[in-house]
C-alpha positions in Angstrom: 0.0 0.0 0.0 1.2 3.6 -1.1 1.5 6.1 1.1 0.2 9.8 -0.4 0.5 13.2 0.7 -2.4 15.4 -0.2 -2.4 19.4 -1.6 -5.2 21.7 -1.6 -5.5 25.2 -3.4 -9.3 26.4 -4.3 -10.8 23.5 -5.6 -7.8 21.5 -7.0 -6.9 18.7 -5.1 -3.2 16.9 -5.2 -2.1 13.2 -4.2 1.2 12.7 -4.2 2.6 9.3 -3.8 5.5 9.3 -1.5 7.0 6.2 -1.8 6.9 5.2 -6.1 8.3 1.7 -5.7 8.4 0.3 -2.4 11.1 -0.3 -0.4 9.6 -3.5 1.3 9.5 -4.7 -2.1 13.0 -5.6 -1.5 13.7 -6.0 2.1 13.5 -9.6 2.0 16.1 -10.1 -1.0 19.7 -10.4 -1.0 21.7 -7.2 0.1 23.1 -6.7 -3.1 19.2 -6.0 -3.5 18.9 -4.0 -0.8 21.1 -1.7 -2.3 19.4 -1.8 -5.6 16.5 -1.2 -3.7 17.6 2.1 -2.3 19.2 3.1 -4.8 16.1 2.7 -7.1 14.7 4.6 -4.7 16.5 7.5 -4.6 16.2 8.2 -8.3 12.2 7.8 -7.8 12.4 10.3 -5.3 14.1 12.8 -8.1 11.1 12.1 -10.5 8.6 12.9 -7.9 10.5 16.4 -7.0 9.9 17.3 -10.7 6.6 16.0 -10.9 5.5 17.5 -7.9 7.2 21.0 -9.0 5.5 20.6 -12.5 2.1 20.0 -10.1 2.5 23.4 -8.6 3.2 25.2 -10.9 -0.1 23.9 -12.9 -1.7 24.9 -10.1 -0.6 28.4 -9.4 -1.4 28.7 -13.0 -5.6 27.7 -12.4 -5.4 30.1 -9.3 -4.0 33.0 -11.1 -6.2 32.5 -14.4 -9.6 31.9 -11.9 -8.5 35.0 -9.9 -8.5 37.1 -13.0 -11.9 36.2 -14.6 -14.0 39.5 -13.2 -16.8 38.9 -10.9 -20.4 39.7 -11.9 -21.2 42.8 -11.7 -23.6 45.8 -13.5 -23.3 46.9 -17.0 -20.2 48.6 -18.2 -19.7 52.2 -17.5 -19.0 54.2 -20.6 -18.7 57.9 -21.6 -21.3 60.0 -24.1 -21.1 63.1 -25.6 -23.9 65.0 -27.2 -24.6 65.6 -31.1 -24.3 69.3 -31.3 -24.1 71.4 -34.3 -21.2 73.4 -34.2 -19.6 76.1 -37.0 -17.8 75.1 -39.6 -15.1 76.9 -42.4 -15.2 74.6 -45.4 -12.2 74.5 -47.4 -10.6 72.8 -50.5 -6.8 71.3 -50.9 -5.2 70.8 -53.8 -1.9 70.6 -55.3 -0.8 73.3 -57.4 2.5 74.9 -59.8 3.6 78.0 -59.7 3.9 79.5 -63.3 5.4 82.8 -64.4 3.3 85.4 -66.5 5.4 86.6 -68.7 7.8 83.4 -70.4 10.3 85.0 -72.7 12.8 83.2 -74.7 15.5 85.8 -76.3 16.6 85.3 -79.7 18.4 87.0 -82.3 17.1 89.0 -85.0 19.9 89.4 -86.8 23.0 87.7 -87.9 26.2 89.1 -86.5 28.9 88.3 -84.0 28.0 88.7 -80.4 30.3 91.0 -78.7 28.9 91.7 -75.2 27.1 90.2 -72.7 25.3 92.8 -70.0 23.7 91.1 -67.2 23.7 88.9 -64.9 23.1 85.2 -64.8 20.1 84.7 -62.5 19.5 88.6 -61.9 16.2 90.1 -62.3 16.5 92.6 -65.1 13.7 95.5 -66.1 11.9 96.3 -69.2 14.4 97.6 -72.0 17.4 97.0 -70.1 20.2 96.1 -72.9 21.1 92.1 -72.3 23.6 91.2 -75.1 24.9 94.0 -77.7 25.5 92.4 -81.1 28.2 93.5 -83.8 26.8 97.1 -85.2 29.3 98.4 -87.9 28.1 96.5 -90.6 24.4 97.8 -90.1 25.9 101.3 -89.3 27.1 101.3 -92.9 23.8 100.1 -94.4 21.9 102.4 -92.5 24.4 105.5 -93.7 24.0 104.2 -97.2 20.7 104.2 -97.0 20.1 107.8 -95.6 22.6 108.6 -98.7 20.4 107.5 -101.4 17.2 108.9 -99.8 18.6 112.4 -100.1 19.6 111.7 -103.9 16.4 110.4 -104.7 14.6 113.4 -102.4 17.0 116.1 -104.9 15.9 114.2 -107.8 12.3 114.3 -107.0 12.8 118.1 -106.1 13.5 118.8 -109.6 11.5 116.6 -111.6 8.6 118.6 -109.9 10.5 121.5 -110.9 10.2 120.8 -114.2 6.7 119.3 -114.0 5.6 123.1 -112.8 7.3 124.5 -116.1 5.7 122.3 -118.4 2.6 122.7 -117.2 2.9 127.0 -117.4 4.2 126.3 -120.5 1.3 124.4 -121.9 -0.7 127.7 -121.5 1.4 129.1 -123.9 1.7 128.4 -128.0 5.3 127.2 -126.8 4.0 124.4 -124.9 3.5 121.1 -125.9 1.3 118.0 -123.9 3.7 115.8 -124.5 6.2 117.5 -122.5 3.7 117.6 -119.7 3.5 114.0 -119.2 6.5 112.9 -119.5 7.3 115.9 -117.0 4.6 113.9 -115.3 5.7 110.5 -114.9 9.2 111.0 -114.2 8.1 113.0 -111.1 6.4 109.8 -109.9 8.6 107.9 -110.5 11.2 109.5 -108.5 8.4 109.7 -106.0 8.0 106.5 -105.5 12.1 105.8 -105.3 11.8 107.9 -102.5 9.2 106.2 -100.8 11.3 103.0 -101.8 14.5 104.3 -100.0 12.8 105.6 -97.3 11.8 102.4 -96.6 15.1 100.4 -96.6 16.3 103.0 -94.4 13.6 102.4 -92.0 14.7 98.9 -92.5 18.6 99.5 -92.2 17.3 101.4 -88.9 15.3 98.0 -87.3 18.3 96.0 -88.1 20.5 98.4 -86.5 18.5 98.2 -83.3 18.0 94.7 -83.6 22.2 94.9 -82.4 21.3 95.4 -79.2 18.8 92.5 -77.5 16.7 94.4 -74.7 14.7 92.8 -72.1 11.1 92.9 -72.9 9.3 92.4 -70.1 10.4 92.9 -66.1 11.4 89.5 -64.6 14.2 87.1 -63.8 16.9 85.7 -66.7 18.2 82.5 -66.4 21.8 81.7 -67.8 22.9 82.3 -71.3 23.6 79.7 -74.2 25.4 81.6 -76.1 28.5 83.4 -75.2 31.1 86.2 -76.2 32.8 85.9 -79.9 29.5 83.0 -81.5 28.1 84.4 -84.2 24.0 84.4 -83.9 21.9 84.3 -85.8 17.4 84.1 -86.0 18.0 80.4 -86.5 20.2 79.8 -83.5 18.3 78.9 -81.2 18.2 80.1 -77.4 20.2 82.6 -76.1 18.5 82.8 -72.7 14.4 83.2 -70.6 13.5 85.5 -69.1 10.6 84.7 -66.9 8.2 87.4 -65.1 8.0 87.5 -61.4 5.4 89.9 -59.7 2.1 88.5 -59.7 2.8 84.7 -60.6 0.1 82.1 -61.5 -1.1 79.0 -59.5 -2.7 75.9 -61.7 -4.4 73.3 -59.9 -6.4 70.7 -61.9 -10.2 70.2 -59.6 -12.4 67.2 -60.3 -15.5 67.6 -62.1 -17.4 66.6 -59.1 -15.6 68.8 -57.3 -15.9 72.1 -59.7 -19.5 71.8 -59.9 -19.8 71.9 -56.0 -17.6 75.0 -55.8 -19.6 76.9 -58.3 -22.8 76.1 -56.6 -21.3 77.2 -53.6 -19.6 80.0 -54.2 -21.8 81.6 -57.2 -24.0 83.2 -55.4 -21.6 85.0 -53.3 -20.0 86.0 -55.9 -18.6 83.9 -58.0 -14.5 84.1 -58.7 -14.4 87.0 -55.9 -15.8 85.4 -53.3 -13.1 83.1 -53.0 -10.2 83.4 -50.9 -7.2 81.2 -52.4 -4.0 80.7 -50.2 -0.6 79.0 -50.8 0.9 76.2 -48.3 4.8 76.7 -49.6 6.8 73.7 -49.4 8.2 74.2 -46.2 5.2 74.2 -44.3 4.4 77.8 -43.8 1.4 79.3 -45.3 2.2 82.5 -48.1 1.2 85.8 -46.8 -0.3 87.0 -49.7 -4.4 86.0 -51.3 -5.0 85.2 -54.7 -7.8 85.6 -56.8 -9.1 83.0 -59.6 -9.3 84.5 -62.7 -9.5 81.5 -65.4 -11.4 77.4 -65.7 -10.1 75.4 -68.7 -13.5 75.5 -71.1 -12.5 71.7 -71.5 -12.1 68.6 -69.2 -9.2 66.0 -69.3 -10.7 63.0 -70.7 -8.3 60.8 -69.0 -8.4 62.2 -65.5 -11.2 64.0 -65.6 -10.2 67.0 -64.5 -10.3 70.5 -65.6 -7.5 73.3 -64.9 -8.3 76.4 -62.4 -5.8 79.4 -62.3 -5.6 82.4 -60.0 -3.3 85.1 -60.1 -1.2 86.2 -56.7 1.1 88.4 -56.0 5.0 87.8 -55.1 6.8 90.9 -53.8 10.0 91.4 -52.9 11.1 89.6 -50.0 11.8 92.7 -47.3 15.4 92.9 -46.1 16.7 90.7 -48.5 19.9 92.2 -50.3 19.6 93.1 -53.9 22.0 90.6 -55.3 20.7 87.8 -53.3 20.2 84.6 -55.7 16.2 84.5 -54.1 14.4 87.4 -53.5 11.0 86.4 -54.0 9.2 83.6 -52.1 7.6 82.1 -55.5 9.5 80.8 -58.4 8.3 79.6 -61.6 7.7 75.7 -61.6 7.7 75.6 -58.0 4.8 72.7 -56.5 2.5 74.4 -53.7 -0.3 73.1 -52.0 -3.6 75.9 -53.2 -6.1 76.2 -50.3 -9.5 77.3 -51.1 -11.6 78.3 -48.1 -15.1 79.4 -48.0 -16.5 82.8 -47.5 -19.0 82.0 -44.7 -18.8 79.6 -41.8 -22.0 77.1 -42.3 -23.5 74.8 -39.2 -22.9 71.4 -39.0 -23.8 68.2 -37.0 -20.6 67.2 -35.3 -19.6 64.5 -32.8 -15.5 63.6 -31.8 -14.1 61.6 -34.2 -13.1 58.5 -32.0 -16.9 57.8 -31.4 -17.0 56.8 -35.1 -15.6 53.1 -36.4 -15.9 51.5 -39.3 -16.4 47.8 -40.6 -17.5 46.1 -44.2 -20.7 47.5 -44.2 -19.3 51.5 -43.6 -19.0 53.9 -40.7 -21.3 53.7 -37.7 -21.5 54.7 -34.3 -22.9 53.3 -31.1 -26.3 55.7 -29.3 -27.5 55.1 -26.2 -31.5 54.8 -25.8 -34.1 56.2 -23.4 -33.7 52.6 -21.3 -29.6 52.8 -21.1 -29.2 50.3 -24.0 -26.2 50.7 -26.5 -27.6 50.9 -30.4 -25.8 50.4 -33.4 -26.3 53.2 -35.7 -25.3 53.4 -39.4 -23.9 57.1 -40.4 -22.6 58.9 -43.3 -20.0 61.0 -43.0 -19.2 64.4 -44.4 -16.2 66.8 -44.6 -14.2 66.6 -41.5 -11.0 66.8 -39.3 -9.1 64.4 -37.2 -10.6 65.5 -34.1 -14.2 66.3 -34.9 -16.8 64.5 -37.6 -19.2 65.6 -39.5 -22.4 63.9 -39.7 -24.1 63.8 -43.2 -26.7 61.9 -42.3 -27.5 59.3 -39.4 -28.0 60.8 -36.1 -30.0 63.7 -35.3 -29.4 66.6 -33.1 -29.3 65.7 -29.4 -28.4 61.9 -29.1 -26.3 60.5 -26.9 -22.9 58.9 -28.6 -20.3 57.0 -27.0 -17.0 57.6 -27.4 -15.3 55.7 -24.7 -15.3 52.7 -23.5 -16.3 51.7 -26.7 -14.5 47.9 -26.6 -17.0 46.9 -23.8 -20.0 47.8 -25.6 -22.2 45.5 -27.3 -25.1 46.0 -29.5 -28.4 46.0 -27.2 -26.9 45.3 -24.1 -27.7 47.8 -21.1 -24.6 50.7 -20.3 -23.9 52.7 -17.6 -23.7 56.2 -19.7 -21.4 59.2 -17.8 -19.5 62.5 -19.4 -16.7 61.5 -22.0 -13.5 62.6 -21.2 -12.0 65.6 -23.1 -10.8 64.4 -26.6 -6.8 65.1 -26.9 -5.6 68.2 -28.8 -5.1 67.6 -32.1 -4.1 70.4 -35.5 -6.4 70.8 -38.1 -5.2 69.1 -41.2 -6.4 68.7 -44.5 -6.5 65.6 -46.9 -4.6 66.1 -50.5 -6.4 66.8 -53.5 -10.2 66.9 -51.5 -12.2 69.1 -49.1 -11.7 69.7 -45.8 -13.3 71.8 -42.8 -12.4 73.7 -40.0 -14.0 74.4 -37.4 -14.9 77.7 -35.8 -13.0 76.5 -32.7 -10.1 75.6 -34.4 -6.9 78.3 -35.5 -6.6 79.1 -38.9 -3.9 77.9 -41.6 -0.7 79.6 -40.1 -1.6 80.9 -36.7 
């Protein structure tokens, strides 16, 4: 007969045999068996230690596990908030280039050799400043031989009407003949029109003369030449630099169809183009300090994207303190990607509720309501423009419900709640979403504050 120890915890129950194999088995044997005996024994007793630590273990285990299940109690406690309407700043995001007014590319009018360069490289240069100055003798000398053979024509002429005036006193006279007259007549034409002819190669000679020196025509930035000193240029060389304008600059930003036709129902009645306020996020993050204005919409759509183009005009001053030969002293350059804001003109009221009181599964966004008896409710919503903080409702709740927004993992569809206050929602900054629209809320800082 074994002999067992017993061990108790909660309701598990442990007998432990203390004696394996016993050791009357062999008591009777030789004492070679005797030893066997005990020293069978004594690995027995090793295999019960482990077995018995194993046993506890399992044990502490069950009491730990059975110790952790919660004990009945009453129906979770969760927080609610209140669907309110609230104030809202709708506004647009989009991605938008930068694109100079004026494009200029300089070229030359005439062939000769180019002597000077005057600017330079990357300086902004004004309207008629000289840029290049081109090889002039040659056209000097056309131009003087020109002027030369005006004034002999302009003598010629001079007296064939001379003689025009005596043939025709003459022809009053038995002396005079008609014959005389008209061919008195004809040469004076003629030399009029050589006149007229010379005049006008040396209002030619004149162009080509000026065409020697390239002037800027517009105010803006040049980039760097081609075409150095000692090339000889020509009309079909190409190049020789750009100038591009630089104060006020245009924005394009392609805007869905969809898109387009909810801006002009929203903002054509206000005003259309000048009721809406257009700002600039610049690359680094900070928002442009001056407004633009919208001023053109592509009369045609992108077939492939579906899109059509929207430009507004904005300003880009001078950049104040900056030195005068700085490399950048504007804040916009041509080509440069912006992000275009659009916000509306009037705040409009909404029906808002936090944003963590809203998930989502297969069948779309919902939240969970709690009823007159204290029961949570599954409700489907729709959402509509909103921020990371704050949702807007489109349709699904109305105007007074109770909404829980925490404690939302021990909630389950008809099953009672304890509904208290929900607990302020953390701060977070308004942000927009790429390419779509976006709100702001009347509590919330503008772009840039």
């Amino acid at each position: 007969m074994y002999k067992c120890r017993i061990y108790s915890r909660g309701s598990t129950t442990l007998k432990m045999p203390l004696n394996a194999v016993p050791h009357q088995f062999y008591r009777g044997r030789s004492p070679d068996a005797g030893t066997a005996a005990r020293a069978a024994a004594a690995g027995w007793d090793a295999i019960r230690f482990a077995e018995f630590s194993l046993l506890l273990l399992i044990v502490a285990l069950q009491s730990v596990a059975a110790d952790a299940q919660p004990a009945p109690g009453g129906p979770p406690a969760v927080g609610v908030v209140r669907a309110e309407r609230q104030q809202i700043t709708q506004s647009d995001e989009f991605v938008g280039r930068i694109q100079s007014i004026g494009r200029v590319a300089l070229v030359a009018r005439v062939s000769a050799f180019l002597e000077k360069r005057l600017f330079v490289e990357g300086a902004e240069v004004k309207k008629g400043d000289i840029l290049y100055l081109l090889e002039q003798p040659p056209y000097q000398a056309q131009l003087d031989a020109n002027k030369a053979t005006v004034a002999q024509l302009e003598a010629q002429h001079t007296f064939a009407a001379q003689q025009l005036a005596r043939s025709t006193y003459l022809l009053k006279t038995p002396a005079g003949l008609q014959q005389s007259v008209d061919q008195t007549v004809a040469n004076e034409r003629s030399l009029a029109a050589q006149v007229a002819s010379a005049k006008a190669q040396l209002e030619t000679a004149e162009i080509n003369l000026g065409y020697t020196e390239i002037r800027a025509p517009i105010d803006g930035k040049i980039s760097a030449t081609d075409v150095t000193e000692g090339n000889v240029v020509s009309p079909s060389s190409g190049t020789l630099a750009n100038l591009v304008s630089q104060d006020p600059m245009y924005v394009l930003f392609p805007v869905s169809m969809r898109l387009g036709l909810d801006l002009r129902n929203r903002y054509n009645a206000k005003g259309g183009f000048e009721a809406v306020v257009l700002k600039l996020r610049l690359p680094d993050g900070r928002i442009y300090g001056q407004d633009g204005k919208l001023d053109y919409v592509s009369p045609t759509v992108a077939t492939n994207t579906d899109t059509m183009t929207v430009r507004a005009a904005i300003p880009n001053p001078l950049i104040p303190g900056v030195p005068a030969d700085a490399p950048t002293r504007r804040e916009l350059a041509d080509g440069e990607f912006v992000t275009v804001l659009i916000e509306g003109v009037e705040p409009i009221t909404v029906l808002a509720i936090p944003r963590a009181a809203v998930l989502s599964d297969q069948q779309g966004d919902f939240v969970y309501v709690v009823d007159a008896q204290n029961k949570a409710q599954r409700r489907p919503i729709q959402l509509g423009q909103s921020t990371p903080s704050t949702a807007v409702i489109a349709n699904g709740l109305n105007v007074g419900e109770l909404v829980i927004s925490d404690g939302l993992q021990r909630v389950r569809p008809g099953e009672d709640v304890l509904p208290g206050p929900a607990s302020p929602p953390p701060a977070v900054a308004p942000q927009t979403s790429r390419g779509g629209p976006t709100v702001r809320f009347a509590s919330e800082p503008r772009a840039g504050q």
